[in-house]
N, C-alpha and C positions, 0 to 999 in steps of 0.2 A: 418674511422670516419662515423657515421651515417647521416644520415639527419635530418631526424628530428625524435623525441623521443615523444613518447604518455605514458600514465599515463591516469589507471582508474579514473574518477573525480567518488566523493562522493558526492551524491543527498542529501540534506536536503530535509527529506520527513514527513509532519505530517499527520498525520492519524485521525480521528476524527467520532463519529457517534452521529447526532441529526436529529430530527424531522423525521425519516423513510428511511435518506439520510446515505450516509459511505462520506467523504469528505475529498480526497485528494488533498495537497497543497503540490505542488514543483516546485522549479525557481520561487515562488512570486504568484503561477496562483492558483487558487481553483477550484477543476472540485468534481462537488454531484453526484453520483451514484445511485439510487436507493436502496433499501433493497431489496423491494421486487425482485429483479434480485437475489437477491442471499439468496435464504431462509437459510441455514445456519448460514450465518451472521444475518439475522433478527432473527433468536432464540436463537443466541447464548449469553452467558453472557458477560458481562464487561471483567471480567478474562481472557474468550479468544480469547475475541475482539480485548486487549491489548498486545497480545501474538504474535506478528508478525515481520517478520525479511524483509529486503530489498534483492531483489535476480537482476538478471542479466535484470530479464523478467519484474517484478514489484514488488509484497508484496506478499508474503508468510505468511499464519495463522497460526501458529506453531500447536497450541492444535488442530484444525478442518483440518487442513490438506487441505485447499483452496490456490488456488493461485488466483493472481488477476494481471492480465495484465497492463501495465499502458504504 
C-alpha cells in the first residue's frame, strides 16, 4: 500500500497583454511583466500572443517559440 499518492494539479493561468505589460494571473495573484524584457512579445501580433500552451516550467509561445518562466 502506498502512502501517500500525488497527482499533477492543473494551474488556471490567464495570460493577458495591456498598456506595454504581459499579465499573468494564477492562484488568484496577478504579476505584469514588462514587454519591453521581451521584444518578441512586444512585436508580436495578437494571433501569436494568443498561441501559448502551459508547460512544466511556465508558458510556452507556440508560434515564436518563447518560453516564459513563471
Amino acid at each position: 500500500m502506498a502512502l501517500f499518492t500525488s497527482r499533477k494539479q492543473q494551474k488556471d493561468i490567464k495570460v493577458t497583454f495591456s498598456n506595454g505589460l504581459l499579465h499573468v494571473e494564477t492562484d488568484g495573484k496577478t504579476q505584469a511583466y514588462p514587454l519591453d524584457w521581451y521584444p518578441q512579445l512586444l512585436n508580436a501580433t495578437d494571433e501569436e500572443r494568443a498561441d501559448w500552451t502551459l508547460t512544466n516550467n511556465g508558458i510556452h509561445f507556440n508560434k515564436l517559440n518563447i518560453d516564459f518562466s513563471l
